[in-house]
NUVEX-548997 format. One record per residue (C-alpha): residue in one letter; x, y, z. Coordinates in Angstrom, 1 decimal. Each point is the difference from the previous one (the first is absolute). Layout:
<atom A,<X,Y,Z>>;
...
# end
This chain:
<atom X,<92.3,84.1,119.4>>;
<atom X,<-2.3,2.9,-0.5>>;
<atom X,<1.5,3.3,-0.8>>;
<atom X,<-1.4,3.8,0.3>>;
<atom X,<0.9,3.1,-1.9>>;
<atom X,<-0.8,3.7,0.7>>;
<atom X,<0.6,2.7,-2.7>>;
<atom X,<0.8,3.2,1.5>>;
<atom X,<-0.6,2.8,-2.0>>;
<atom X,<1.7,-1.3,-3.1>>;
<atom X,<1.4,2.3,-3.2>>;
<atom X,<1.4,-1.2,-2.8>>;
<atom X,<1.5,2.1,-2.7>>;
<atom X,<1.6,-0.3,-3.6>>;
<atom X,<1.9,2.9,-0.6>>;
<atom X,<-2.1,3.1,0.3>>;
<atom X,<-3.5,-2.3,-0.1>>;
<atom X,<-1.5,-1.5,2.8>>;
<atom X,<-1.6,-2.9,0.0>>;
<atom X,<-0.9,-0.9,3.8>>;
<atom X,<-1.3,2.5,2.1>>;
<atom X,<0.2,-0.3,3.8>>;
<atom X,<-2.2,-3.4,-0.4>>;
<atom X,<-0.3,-1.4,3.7>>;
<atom X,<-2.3,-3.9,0.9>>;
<atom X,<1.5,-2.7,2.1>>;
<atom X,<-0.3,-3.8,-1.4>>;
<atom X,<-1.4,-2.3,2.9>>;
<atom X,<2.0,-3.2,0.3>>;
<atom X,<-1.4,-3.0,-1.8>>;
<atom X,<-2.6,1.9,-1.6>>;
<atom X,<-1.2,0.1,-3.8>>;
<atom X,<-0.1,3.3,-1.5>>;
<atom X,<-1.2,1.1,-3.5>>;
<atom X,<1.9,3.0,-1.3>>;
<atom X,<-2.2,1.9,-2.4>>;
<atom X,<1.0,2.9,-2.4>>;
<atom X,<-0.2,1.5,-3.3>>;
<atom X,<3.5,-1.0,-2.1>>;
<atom X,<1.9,2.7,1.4>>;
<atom X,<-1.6,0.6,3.4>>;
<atom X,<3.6,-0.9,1.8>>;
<atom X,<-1.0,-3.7,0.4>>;
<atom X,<3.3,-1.8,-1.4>>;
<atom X,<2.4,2.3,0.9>>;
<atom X,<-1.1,-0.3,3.6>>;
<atom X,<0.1,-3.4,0.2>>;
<atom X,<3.6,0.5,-1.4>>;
<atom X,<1.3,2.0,2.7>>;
<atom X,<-1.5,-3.0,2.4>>;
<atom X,<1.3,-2.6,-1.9>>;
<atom X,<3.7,2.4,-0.5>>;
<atom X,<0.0,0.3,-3.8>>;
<atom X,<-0.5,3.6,0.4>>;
<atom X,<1.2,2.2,3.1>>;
<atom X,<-2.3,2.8,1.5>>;
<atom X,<0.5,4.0,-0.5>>;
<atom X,<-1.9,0.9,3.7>>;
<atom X,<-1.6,-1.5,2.8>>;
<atom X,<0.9,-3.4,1.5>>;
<atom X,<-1.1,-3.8,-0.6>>;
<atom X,<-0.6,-1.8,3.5>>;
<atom X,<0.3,-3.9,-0.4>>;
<atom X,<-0.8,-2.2,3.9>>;
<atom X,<0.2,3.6,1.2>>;
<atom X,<3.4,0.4,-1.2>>;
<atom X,<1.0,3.2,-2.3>>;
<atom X,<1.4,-1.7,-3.0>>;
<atom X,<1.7,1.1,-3.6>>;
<atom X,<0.7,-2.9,-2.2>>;
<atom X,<2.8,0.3,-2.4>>;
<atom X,<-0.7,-2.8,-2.3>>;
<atom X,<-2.9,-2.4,-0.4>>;
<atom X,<2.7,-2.7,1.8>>;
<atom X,<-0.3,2.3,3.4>>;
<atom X,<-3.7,-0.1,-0.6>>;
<atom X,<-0.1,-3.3,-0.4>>;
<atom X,<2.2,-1.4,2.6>>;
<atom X,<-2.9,1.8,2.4>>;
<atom X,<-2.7,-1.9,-1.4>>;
<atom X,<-1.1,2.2,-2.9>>;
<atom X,<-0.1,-1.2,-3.6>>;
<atom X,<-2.0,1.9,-3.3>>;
<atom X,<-1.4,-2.1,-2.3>>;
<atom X,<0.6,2.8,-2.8>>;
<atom X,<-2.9,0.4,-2.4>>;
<atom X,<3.0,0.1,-3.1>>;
<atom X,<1.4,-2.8,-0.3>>;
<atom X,<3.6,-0.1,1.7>>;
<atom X,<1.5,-3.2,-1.7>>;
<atom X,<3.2,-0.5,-1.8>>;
<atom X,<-1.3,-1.7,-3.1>>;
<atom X,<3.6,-1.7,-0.6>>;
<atom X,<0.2,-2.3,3.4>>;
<atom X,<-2.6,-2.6,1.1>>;
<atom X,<-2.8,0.2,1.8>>;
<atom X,<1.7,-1.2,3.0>>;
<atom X,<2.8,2.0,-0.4>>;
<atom X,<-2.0,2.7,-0.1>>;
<atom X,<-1.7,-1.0,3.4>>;
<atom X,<2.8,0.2,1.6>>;
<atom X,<1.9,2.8,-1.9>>;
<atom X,<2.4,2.1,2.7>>;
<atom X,<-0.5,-3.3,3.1>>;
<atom X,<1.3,-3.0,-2.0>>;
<atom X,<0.0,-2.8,2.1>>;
<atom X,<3.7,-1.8,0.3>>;
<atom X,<1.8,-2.8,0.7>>;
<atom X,<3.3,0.6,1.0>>;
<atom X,<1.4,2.5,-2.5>>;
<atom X,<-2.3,-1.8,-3.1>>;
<atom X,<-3.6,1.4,-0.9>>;
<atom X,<-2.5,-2.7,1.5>>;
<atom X,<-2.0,-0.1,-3.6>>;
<atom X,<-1.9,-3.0,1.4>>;
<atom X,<-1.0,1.2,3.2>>;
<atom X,<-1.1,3.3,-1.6>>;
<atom X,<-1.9,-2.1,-2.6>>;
<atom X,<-1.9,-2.3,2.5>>;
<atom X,<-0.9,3.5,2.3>>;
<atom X,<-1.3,1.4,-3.4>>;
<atom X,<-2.0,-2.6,-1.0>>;
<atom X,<-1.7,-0.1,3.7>>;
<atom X,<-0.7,3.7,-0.3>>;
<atom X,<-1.1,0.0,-3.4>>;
<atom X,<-2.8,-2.7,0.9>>;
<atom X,<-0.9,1.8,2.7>>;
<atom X,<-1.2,3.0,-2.6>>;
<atom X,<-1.3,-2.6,-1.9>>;
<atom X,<2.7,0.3,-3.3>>;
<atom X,<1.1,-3.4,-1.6>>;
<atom X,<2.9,0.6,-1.3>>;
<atom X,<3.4,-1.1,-0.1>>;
<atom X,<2.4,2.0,2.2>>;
<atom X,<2.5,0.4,-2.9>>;
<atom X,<-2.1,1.5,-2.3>>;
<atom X,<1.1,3.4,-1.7>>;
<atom X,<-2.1,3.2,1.2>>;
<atom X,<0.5,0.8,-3.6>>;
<atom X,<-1.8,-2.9,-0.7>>;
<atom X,<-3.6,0.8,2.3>>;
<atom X,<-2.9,1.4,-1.1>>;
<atom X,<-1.4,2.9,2.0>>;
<atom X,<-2.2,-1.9,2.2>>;
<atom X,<3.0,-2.5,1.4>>;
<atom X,<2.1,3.3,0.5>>;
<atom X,<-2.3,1.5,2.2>>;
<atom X,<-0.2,-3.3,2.3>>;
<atom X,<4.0,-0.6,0.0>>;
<atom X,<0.2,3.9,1.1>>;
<atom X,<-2.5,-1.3,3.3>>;
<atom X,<1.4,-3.2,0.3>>;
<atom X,<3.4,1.9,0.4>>;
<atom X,<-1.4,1.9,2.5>>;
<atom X,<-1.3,-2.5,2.3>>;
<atom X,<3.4,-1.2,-0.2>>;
<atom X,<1.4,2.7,1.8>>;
<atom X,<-1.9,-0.8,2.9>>;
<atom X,<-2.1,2.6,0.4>>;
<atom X,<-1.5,1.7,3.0>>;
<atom X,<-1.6,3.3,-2.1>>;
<atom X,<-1.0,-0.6,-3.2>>;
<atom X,<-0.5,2.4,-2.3>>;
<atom X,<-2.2,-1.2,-3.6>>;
<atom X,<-0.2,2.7,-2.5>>;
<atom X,<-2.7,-1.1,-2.7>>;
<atom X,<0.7,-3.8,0.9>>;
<atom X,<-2.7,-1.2,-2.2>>;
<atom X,<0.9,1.8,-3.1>>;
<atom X,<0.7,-2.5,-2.0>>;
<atom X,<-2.0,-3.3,1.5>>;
<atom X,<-2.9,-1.8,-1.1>>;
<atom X,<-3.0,-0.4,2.5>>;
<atom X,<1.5,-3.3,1.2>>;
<atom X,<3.3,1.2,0.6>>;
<atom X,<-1.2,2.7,1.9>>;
<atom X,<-1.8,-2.0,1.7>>;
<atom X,<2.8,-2.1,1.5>>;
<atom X,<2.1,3.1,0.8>>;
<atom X,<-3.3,1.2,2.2>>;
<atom X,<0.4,-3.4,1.6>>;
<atom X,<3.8,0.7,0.6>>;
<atom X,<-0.9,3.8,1.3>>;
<atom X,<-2.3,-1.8,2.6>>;
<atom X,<2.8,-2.4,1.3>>;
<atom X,<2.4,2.7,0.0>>;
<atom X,<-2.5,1.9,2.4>>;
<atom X,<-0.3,-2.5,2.2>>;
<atom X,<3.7,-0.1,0.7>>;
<atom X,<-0.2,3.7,0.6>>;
<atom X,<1.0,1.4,-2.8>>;
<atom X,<-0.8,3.6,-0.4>>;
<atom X,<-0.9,0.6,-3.7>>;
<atom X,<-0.5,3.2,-2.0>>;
<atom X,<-2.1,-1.0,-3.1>>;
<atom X,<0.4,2.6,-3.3>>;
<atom X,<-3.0,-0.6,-2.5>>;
<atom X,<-1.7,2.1,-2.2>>;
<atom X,<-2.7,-3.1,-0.3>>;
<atom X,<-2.5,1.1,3.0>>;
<atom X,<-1.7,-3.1,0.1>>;
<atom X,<3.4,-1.7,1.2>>;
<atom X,<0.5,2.8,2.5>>;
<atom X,<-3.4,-0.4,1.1>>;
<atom X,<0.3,-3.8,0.5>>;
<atom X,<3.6,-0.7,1.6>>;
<atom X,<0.9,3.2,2.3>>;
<atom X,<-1.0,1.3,3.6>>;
<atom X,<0.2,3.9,-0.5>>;
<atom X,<0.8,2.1,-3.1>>;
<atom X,<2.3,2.9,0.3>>;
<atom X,<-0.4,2.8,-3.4>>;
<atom X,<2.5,2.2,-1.8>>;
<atom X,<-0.5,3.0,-1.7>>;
<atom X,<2.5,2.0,-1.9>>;
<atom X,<2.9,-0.9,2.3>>;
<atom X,<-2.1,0.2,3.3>>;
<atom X,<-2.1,-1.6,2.5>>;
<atom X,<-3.6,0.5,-0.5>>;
<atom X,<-2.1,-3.0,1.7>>;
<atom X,<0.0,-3.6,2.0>>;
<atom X,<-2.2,-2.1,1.3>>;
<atom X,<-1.6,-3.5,0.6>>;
<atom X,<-0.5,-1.7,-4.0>>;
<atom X,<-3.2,-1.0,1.1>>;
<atom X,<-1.2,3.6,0.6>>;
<atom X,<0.6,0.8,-4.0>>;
<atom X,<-1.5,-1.1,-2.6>>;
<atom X,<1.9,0.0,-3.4>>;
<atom X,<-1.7,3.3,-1.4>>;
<atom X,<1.2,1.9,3.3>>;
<atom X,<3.5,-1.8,-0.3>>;
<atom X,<0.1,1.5,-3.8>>;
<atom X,<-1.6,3.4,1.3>>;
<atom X,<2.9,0.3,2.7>>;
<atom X,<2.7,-1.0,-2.5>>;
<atom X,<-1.2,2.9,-2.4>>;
<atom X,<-1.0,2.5,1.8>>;
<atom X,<-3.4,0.2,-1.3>>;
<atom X,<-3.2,-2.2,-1.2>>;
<atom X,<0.8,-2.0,-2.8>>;
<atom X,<-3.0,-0.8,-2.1>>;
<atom X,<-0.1,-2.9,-2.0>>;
<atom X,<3.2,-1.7,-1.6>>;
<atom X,<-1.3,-0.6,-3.6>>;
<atom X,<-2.5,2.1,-2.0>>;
<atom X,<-2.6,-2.0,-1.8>>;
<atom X,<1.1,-2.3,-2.6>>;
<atom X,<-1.1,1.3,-3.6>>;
<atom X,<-0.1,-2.6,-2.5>>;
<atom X,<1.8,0.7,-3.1>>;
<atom X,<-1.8,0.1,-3.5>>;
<atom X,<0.0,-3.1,-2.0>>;
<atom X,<3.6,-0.1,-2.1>>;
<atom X,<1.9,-1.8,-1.7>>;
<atom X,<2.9,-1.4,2.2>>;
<atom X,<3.4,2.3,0.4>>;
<atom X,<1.6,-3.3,1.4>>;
<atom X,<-0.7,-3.5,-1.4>>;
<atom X,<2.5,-3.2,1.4>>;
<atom X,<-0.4,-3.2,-1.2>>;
<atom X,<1.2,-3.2,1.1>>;
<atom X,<3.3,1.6,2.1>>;
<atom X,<2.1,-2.2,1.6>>;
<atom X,<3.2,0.8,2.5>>;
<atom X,<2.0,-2.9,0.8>>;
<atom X,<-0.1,-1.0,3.3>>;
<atom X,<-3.1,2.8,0.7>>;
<atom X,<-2.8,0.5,-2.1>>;
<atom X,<-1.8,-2.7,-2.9>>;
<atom X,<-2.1,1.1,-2.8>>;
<atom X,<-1.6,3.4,1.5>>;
<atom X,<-2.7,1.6,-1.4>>;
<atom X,<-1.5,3.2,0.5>>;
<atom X,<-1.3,3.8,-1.9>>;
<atom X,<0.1,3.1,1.8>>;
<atom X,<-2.1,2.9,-1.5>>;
<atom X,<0.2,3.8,0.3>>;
<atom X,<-1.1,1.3,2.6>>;
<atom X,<-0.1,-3.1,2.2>>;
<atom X,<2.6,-1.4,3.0>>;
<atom X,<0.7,-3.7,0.0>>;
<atom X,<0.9,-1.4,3.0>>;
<atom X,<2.0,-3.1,0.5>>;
<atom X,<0.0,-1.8,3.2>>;
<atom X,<1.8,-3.4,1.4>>;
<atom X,<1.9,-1.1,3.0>>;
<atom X,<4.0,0.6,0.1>>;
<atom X,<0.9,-2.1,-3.0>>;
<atom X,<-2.9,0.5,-2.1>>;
<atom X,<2.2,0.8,-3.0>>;
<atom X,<-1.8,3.5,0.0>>;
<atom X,<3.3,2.3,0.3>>;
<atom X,<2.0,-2.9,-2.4>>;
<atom X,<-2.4,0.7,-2.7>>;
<atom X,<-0.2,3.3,-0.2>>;
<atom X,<4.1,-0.1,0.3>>;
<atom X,<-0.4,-2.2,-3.3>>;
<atom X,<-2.4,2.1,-1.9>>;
<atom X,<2.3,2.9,0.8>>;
<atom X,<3.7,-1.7,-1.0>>;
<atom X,<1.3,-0.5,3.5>>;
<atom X,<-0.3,-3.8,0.0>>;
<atom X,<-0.1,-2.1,-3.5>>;
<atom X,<-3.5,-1.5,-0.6>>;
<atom X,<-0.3,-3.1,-2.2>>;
<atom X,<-3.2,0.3,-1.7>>;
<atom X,<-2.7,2.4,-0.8>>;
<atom X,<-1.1,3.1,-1.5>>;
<atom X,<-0.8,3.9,1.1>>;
<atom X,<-2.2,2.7,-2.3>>;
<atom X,<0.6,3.5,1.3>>;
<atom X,<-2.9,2.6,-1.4>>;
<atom X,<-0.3,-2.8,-2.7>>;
<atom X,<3.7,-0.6,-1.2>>;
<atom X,<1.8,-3.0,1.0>>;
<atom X,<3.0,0.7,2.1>>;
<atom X,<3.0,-1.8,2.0>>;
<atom X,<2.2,2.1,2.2>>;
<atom X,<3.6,-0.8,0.8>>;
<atom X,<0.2,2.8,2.5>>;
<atom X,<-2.6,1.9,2.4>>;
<atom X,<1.9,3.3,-2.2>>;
<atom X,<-1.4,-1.5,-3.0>>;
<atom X,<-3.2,-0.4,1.3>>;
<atom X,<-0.7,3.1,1.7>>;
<atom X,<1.2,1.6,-3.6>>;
<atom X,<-2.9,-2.1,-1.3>>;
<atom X,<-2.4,1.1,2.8>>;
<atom X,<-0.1,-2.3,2.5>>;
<atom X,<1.9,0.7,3.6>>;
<atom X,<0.2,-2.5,3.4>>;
<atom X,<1.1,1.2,3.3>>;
<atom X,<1.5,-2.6,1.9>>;
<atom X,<-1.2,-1.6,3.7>>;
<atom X,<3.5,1.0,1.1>>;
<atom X,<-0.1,3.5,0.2>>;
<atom X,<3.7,0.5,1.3>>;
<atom X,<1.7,-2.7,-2.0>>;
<atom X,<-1.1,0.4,-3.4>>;
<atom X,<-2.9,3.1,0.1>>;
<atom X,<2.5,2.7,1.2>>;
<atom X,<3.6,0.8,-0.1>>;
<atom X,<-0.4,1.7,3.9>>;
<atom X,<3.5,1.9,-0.7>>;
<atom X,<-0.9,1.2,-2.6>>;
<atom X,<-1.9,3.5,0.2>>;
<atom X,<-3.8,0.6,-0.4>>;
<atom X,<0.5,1.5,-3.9>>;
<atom X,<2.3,-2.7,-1.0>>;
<atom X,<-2.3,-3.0,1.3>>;
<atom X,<-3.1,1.6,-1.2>>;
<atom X,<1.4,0.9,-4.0>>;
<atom X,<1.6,-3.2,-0.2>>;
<atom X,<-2.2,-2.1,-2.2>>;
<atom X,<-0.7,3.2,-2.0>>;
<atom X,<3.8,1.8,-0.5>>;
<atom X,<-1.4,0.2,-3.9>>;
<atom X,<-2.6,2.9,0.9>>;
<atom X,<2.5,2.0,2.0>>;
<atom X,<3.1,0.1,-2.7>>;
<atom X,<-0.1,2.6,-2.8>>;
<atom X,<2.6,-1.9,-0.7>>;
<atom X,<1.9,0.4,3.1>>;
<atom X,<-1.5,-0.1,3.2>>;
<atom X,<-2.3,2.9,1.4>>;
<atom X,<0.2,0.0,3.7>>;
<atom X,<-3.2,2.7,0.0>>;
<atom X,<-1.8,-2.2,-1.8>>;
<atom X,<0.4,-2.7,2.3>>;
<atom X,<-0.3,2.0,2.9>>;
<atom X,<-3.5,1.4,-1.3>>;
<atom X,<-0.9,-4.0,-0.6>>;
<atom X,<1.0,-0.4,3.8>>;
<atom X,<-2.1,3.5,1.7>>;
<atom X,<-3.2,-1.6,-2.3>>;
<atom X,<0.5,-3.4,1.0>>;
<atom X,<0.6,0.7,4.2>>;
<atom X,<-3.2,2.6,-0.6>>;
<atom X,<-2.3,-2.6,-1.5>>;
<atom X,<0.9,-3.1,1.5>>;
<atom X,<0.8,1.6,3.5>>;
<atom X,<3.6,-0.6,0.9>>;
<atom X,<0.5,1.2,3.3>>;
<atom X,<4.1,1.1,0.1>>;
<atom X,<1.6,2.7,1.9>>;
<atom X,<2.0,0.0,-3.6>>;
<atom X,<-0.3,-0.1,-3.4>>;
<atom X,<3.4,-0.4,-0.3>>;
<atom X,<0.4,-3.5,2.6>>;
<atom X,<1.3,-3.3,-0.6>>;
<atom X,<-3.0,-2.4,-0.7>>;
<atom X,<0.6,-1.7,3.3>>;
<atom X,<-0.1,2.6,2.7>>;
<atom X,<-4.1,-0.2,-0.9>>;
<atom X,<-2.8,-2.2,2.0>>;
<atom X,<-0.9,-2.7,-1.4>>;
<atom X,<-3.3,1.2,-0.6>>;
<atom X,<1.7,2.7,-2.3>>;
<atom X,<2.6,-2.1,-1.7>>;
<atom X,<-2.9,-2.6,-1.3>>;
<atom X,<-1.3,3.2,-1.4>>;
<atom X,<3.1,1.3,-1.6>>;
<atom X,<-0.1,-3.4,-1.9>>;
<atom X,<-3.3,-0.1,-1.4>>;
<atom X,<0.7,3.7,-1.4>>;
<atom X,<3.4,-1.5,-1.3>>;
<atom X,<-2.0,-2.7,-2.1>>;
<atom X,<-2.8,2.5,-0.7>>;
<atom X,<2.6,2.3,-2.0>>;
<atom X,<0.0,-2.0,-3.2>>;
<atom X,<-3.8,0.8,0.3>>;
<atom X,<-0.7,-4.1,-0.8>>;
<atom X,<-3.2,-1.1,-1.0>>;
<atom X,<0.4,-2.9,1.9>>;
<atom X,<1.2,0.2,3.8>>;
<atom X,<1.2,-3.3,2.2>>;
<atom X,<-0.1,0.6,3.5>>;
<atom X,<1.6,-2.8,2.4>>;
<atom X,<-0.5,0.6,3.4>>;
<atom X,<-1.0,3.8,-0.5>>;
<atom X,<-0.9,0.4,3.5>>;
<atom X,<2.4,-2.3,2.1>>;
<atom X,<1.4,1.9,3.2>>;
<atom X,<-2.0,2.9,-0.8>>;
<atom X,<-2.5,1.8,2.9>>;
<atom X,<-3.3,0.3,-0.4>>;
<atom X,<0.1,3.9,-0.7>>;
<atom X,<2.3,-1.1,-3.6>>;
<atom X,<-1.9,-3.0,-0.6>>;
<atom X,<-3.6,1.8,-0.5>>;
<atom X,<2.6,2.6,-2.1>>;
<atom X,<1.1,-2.7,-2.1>>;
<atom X,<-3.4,-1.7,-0.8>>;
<atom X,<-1.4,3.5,-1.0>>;
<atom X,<2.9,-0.4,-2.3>>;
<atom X,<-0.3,-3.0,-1.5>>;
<atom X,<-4.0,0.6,-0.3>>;
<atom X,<1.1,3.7,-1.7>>;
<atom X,<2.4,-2.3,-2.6>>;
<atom X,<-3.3,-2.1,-0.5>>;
<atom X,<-1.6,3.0,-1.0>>;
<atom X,<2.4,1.6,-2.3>>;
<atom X,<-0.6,-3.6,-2.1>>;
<atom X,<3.3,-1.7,0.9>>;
<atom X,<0.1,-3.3,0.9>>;
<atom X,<0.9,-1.0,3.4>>;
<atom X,<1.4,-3.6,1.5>>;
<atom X,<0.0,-0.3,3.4>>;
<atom X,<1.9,-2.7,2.0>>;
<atom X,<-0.8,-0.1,3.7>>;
<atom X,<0.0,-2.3,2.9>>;
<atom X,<-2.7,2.4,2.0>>;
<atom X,<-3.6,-1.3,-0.7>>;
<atom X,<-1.6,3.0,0.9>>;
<atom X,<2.3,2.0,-2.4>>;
<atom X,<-1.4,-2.2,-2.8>>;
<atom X,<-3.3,0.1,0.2>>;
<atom X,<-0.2,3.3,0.8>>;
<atom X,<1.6,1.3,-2.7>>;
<atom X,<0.0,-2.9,-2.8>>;
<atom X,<-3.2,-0.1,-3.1>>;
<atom X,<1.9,-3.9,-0.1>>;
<atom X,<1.9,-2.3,1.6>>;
<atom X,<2.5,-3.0,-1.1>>;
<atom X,<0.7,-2.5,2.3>>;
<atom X,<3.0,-1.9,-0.7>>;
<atom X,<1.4,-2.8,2.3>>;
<atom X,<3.6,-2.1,-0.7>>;
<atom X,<0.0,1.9,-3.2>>;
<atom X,<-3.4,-0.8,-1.7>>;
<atom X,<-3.3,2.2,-0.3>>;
<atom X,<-2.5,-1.4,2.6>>;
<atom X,<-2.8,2.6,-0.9>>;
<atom X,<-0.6,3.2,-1.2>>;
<atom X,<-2.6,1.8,1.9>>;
<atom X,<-2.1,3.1,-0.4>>;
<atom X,<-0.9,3.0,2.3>>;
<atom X,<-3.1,-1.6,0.7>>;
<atom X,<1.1,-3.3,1.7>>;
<atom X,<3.4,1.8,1.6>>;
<atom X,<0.1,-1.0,3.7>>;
<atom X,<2.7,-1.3,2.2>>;
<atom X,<-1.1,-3.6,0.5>>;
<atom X,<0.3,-0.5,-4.0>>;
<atom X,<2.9,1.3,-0.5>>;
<atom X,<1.4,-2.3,3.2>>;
<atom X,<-1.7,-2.6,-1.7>>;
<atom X,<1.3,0.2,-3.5>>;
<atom X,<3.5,0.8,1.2>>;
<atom X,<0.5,-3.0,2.2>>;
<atom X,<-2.0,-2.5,-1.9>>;
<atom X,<-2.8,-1.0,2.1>>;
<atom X,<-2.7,2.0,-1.7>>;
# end
């Protein structure tokens, strides 16, 4: 069952850029191994050229001792390999189950055997823990159920190396949880597993050894147990990091720059509630489902709300459009970074001066202006790109996040919602990004901040709303932030 893998001195190029240099470590059959890295560092598109989405410029990939190049992730997988990709890889027009078995349709005869594919679905999908019905839409999931459909189509494949790049990205506690449980079964049936995670504490808890990546090349490996997080995070960077958040400074008594009253989203949210002030970042926490994302979607004209009212710096507004909003001063970057933050074939200029065309035409479009917008915006946020002039998706994940928060930030809002700011992002961008949203603090904007990650809350948050199936639990203060009551509010047993 086990498999083993040895990378030989491994190059990978794009065009005149290379990305991989000469990286060389061996994968011990049935072992679990946390690959760490900066977004960037070479992580993804080595597991690529394993997994035979992406071929190899030099040096050779071993697998059982064998020297081999996969041509298509069907080679690779047909040998036992299978990516669980950290983008979501669904075709949002077929069904779940179709989508399970996309490109190895099970038959009968000449005819499609829909109900056999639908019972092996269903078994799969319980075993990720996902109740849902097997003919369900992708278009139709939320974020969360994606993720899980994406592993249990995986584990369909019959894997025997798995690779999970950012697994938990988009799961509650419980639902990572249960795929912990299914990481340990799959171990014990030899499995060999390379686990992707910016979230150390997961690394820490699940694998045998760590490998690290640096800018394309080997730098480190060893037993997990040896590390602790802060050397993990020191490796991955290259240096000592100090602490993730400055200290919190609490804004000057104001009146409110955002008032909401009584909103309700049909299906999602009922009668919400809250201020936020200048100078202060709101954070609003919940389980998958909370109605956190749904609300904000309603506030901002992407879903209709039924009921409610909004004051923006005093002046009651309704927006039909996030456009109309962000004209109005008040800009949202979405959880889904690829699917609705970015257009990733779209350049770097055109993505960033999107929201903002109006400051760049005089009256026709001034493509120095923009480009001045764009040498500011990769100098203060820190975009790392070998060019200014590349699509949006040939950055790191790390670096696209950031491209979109500089893309909302052009309409210079007063008010800023940030979903998700820091989803797949390694530690090196995350402390970037809350020095960011602690700098917008500053300037007296008002920030929102949606997150799943606890620590990323508290740390960062003057308050927190809880919200759970759509209704405010409890709204609590810097001074009683802690893990066990936002757990508590969020699922109800507090």
């Amino acid at each position: 069952m086990s498999l083993s893998v040895c990378f030989n001195d491994v190059v990978k190029d794009f065009g005149s850029v290379r990305v991989l240099h000469g990286v060389s470590f061996d994968l011990a059959p049935g072992r679990m191994v946390g690959l760490l890295g900066e977004n960037g560092a070479g992580k993804s598109t080595l597991v690529k050229i394993l997994s035979g989405y992406e071929q190899l410029s030099g040096g050779s990939l071993e697998v059982d001792g064998v020297v081999r190049h996969f041509a298509s992730s069907r080679e690779a997988e047909a040998a036992g390999i299978v990516l669980i990709h950290q983008e979501f890889n669904l075709a949002d027009d077929l069904t779940v189950a179709q989508n399970i078995f996309l490109g190895r349709e099970l038959r009968r005869g000449w005819l499609l055997d829909e109900a056999g594919m639908r019972r092996a679905a269903r078994d799969v999908l319980q075993q990720v823990g996902l109740d849902i019905d097997p003919d369900t839409r992708a278009r139709d999931l939320i974020v969360a159920e994606k993720q899980l459909v994406e592993i249990a189509k995986a584990l369909s494949r019959h894997a025997r190396l798995l690779v999970m790049d950012e697994p938990t990205a988009t799961l509650t506690p419980s639902e990572t949880q249960r795929l912990f449980e299914l990481i340990a079964r799959l171990r014990s049936q030899g499995v060999t597993i390379v686990y992707i995670s910016h979230k150390l504490e997961e690394v820490e808890r699940v694998t045998d050894e760590i490998v690290v990546m640096r800018d394309g090349r080997f730098v480190a490996r060893g037993p997990t147990a040896d590390h602790t997080r802060q050397q993990m995070a020191n490796l991955m960077v290259g240096r000592e990091l100090s602490d993730m958040f400055s200290p919190r400074i609490t804004p000057p008594p104001a009146e409110p720059l955002l008032s909401v009253r009584h909103v309700s989203v049909p299906g999602w949210a009922k009668d919400v509630s809250f201020d936020l002030r200048p100078g202060e970042i709101l954070g609003f926490a919940g389980l998958v489902g909370a109605g956190r994302t749904e609300l904000f979607e309603g506030l901002l004209g992407l879903r209709p709300r039924s009921a409610g009212e909004m004051w923006l710096a005093g002046r009651t507004v309704s927006f039909h459009t996030p456009r109309e909003a962000a004209h109005e001063g008040m800009t949202y970057l979405s959880e889904d970074r690829k699917g609705c933050g970015l257009h990733t074939r779209m350049s770097l200029q055109e993505n960033l001066t999107l929201m903002d065309l109006d400051r760049h035409a005089r009256p026709r479009l001034d493509p120095r202006s923009e480009r001045r917008a764009l040498e500011k915006a990769v100098a203060e946020f820190g975009i790392r790109t070998g060019s200014l002039d590349a699509p949006a998706g040939s950055l790191s994940g790390g670096n696209q996040q950031k491209l979109a928060m500089a893309k909302v930030l052009q309409p210079n809002p007063r008010v800023v919602v940030l979903d998700e700011p820091t989803r797949g992002v390694d530690v090196g961008a995350k402390r970037d990004i809350y020095f960011l949203i602690q700098r917008l603090a500053a300037e007296g904007r008002g920030v929102v901040v949606i997150s799943s990650e606890l620590i990323e809350l508290i740390g960062l948050c003057h308050r927190v709303v809880v919200m759970r199936a759509g209704v405010v639990q409890a709204t609590l203060d810097a001074d009683h932030l802690t893990e066990e009551a936002l757990i508590a509010h969020a699922t109800g047993t507090h």
